[in-house]
C-alpha positions in Angstrom: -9.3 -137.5 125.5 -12.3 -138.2 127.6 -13.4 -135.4 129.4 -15.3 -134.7 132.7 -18.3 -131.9 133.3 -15.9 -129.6 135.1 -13.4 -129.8 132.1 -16.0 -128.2 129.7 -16.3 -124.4 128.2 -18.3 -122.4 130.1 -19.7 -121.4 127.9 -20.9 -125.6 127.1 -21.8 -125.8 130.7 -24.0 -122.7 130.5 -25.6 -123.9 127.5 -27.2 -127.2 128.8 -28.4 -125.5 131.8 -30.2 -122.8 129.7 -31.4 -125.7 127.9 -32.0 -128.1 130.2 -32.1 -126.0 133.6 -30.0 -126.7 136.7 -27.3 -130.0 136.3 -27.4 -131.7 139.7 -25.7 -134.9 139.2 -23.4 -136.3 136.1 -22.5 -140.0 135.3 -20.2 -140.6 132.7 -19.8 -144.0 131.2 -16.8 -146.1 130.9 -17.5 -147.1 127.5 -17.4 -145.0 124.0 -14.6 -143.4 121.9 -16.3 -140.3 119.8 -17.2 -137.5 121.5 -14.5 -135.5 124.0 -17.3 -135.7 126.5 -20.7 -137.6 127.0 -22.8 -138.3 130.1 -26.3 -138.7 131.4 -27.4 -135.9 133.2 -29.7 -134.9 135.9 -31.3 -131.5 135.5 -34.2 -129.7 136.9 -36.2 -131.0 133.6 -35.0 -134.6 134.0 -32.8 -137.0 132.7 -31.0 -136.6 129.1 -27.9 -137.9 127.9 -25.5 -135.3 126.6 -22.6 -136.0 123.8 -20.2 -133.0 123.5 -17.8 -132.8 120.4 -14.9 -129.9 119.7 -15.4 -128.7 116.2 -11.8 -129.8 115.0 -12.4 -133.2 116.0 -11.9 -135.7 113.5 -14.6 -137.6 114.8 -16.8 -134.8 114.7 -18.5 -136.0 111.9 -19.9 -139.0 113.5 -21.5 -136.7 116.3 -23.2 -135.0 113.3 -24.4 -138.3 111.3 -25.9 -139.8 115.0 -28.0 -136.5 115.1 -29.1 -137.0 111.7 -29.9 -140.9 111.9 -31.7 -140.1 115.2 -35.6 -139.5 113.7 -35.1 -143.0 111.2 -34.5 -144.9 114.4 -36.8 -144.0 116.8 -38.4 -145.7 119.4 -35.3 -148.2 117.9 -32.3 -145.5 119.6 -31.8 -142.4 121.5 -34.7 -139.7 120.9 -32.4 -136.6 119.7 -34.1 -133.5 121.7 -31.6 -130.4 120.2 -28.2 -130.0 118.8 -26.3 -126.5 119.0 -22.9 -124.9 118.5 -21.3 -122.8 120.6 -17.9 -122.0 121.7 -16.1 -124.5 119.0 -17.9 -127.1 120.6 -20.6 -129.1 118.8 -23.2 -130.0 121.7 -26.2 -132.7 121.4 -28.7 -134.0 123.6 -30.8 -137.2 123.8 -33.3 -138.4 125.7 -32.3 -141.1 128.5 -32.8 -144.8 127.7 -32.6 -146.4 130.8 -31.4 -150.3 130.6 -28.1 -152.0 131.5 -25.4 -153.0 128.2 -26.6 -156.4 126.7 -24.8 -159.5 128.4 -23.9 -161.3 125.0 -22.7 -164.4 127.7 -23.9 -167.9 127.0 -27.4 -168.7 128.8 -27.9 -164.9 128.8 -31.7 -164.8 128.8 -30.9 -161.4 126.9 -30.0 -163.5 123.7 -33.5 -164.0 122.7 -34.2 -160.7 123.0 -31.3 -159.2 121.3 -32.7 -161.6 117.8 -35.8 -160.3 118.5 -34.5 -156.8 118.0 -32.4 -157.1 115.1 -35.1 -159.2 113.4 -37.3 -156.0 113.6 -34.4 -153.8 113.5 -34.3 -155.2 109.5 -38.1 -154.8 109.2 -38.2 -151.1 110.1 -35.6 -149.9 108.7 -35.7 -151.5 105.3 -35.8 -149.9 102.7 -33.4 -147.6 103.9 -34.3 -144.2 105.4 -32.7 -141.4 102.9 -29.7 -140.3 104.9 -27.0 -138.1 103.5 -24.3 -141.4 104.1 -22.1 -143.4 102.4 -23.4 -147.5 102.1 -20.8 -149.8 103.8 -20.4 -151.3 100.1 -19.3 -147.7 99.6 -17.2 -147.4 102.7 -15.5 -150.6 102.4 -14.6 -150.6 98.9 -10.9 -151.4 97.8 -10.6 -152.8 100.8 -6.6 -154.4 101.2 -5.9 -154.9 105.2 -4.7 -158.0 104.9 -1.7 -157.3 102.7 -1.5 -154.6 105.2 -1.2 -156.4 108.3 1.1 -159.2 106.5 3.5 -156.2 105.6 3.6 -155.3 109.4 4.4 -158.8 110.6 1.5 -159.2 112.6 0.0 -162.2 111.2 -0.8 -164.7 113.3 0.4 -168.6 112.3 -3.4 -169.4 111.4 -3.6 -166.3 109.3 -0.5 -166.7 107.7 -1.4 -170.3 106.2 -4.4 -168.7 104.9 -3.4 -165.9 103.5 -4.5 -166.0 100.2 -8.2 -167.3 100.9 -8.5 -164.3 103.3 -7.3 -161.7 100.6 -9.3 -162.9 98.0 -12.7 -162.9 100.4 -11.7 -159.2 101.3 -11.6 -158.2 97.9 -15.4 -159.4 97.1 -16.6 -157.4 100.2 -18.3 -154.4 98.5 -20.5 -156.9 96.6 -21.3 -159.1 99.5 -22.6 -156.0 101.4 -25.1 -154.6 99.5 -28.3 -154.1 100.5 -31.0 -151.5 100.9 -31.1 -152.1 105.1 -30.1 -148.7 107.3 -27.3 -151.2 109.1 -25.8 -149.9 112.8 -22.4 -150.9 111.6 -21.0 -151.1 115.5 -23.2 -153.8 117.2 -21.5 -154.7 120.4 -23.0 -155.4 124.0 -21.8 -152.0 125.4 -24.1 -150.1 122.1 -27.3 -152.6 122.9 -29.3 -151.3 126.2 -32.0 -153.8 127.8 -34.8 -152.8 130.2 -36.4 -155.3 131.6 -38.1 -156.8 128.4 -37.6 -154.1 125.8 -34.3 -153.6 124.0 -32.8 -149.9 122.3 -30.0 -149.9 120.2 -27.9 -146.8 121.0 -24.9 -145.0 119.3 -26.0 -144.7 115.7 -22.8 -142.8 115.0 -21.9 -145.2 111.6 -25.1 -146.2 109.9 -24.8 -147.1 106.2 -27.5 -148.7 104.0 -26.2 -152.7 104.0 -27.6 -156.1 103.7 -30.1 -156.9 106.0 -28.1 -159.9 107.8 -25.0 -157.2 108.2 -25.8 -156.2 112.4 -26.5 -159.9 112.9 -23.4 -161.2 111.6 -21.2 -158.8 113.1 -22.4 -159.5 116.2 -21.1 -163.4 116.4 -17.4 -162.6 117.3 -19.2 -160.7 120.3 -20.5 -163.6 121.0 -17.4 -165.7 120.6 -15.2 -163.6 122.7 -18.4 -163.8 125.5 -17.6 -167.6 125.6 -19.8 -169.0 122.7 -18.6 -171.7 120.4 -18.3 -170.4 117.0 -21.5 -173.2 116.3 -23.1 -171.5 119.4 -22.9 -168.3 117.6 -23.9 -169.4 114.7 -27.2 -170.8 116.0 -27.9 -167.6 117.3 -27.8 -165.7 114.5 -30.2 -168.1 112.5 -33.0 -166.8 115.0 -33.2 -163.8 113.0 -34.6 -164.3 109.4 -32.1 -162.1 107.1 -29.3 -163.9 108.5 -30.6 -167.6 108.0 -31.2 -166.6 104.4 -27.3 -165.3 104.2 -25.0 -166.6 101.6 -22.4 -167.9 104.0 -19.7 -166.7 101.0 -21.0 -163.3 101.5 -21.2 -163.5 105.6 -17.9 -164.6 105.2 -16.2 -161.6 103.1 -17.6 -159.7 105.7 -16.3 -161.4 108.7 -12.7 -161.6 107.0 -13.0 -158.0 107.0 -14.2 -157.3 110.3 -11.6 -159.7 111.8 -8.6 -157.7 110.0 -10.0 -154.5 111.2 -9.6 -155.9 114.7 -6.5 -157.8 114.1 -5.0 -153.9 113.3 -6.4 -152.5 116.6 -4.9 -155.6 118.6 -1.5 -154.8 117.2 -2.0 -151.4 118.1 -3.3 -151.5 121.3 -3.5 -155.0 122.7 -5.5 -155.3 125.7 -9.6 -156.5 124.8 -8.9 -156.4 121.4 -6.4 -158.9 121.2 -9.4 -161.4 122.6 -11.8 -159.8 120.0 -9.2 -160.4 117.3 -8.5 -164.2 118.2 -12.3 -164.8 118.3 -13.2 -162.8 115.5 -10.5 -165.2 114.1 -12.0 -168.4 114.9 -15.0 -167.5 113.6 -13.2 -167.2 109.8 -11.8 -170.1 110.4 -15.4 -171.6 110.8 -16.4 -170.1 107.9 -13.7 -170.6 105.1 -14.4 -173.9 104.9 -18.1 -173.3 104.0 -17.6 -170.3 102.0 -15.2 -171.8 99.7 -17.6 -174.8 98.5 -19.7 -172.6 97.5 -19.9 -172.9 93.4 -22.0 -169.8 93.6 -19.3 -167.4 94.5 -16.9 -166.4 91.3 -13.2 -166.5 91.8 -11.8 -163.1 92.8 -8.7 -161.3 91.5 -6.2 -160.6 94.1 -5.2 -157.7 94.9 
């Protein structure tokens, strides 16, 4: 449950003041799911945004891998300025990134920007910094959602006809991934802050070394969902360099993936991600075709 500044520990409150001196306004955002409480803060030494974790969270330990991807990505994220316990709370501040969340919208004059970023995004941050993380080849192996979500009745007609294609493209998705880029994992247009001309990429709560096109591609069913074609999209992504070099096969493994993980959350909760599932589902369907011509890509055993 989100919470509020006046619903924190004393003890919490106390802290960031002794920290941070007086707090004389608080704006909490209406986007994120990790921490119990985040918010950018005004204090008598300036601006900082604060994330605030209990210790028995389960998502505690994303709190703990943004603070250690922090000095990898900087001048790229959030500067991490201190990190304490107290009280069973897990407390960590970062510098303030002004900017407004990326408009992913067709036209967006933010698009060129964003490739921009994510071109030199793979640059810096290949070869991977050494974080203590798993790779997302790592992460996602064994992957089986499919069979998963056909168990639970909640394929849709499309997905039903190509069931087997989508399986078998799932199961190659540890191999497809592979690379020796520190990947975001969770680009969307609410993570991706722009200021004027200059871009930060915020929220580095699930980075895992990955193939350099990985942040691109993920982001096209953003794009679809924002109103892009699925050709629109596409054209995008092949302004930055790791992704026109992709094996489409391997781009699509991934998006087979990411479009089950979504089509879980929109049978859960409905709501946006029912609009993310149906474009992350157009987008497969673009890419099946293309994927399975390729003579390249060995046939898979189903799982």
């Amino acid at each position: 449950m989100r919470h509020q500044w006046t619903d924190l520990p004393t003890v919490v409150r106390d802290l960031i003041a002794e920290r941070c001196g007086t707090v004389t306004g608080v704006a909490v955002p209406d986007s994120g799911e990790i921490a119990e409480f985040t918010a950018a803060l005004d204090t008598a030494t300036g601006h900082l945004f604060v994330k605030a974790a209990r210790l028995d969270s389960p998502n505690l330990w994303m709190a703990r891998k943004e603070a250690q991807a922090a000095p990898a990505v900087k001048g790229i994220g959030a500067g991490l300025l201190w990190q304490r316990e107290v009280g069973g709370w897990l407390v960590t501040a970062f510098e303030f990134v002004p900017g407004r969340h990326a408009d992913l919208s067709p036209g967006s004059s933010d698009l060129p920007l964003i490739a921009g970023t994510l071109a030199g995004l793979a640059d810096k941050l290949t070869p991977a910094p050494a974080l203590r993380t798993f790779s997302l080849a790592q992460r996602w192996t064994g992957s089986a959602l499919w069979p998963e979500i056909a168990a639970a009745d909640g394929l849709t007609p499309w997905q039903a006809a190509h069931l087997d294609a989508l399986t078998v493209l799932e199961s190659r998705v540890s191999e497809a991934v592979v690379g020796d880029t520190l990947a975001h994992t969770d680009m969307t247009g609410s993570n991706i802050l722009v200021d004027g001309a200059r871009v930060r990429v915020i929220d580095w709560s699930w980075p895992a070394p990955a193939a350099a096109w990985v942040d691109t591609a993920s982001l096209l069913p953003r794009l679809i969902a924002a109103g892009h074609t699925v050709a629109q999209a596409h054209r995008w992504a092949t302004k930055v360099p790791p992704y026109a070099v992709a094996d489409p096969a391997k781009v699509a493994s991934l998006a087979v993936v990411i479009a089950a993980r979504w089509q879980l959350r929109a049978i859960r909760d409905g709501g946006t991600w029912a609009s993310l599932s149906a474009a992350a589902e157009a987008w497969v369907a673009g890419l099946l075709p293309i994927s399975s011509s390729r003579k390249s890509l060995p046939r898979g055993r189903r799982r």
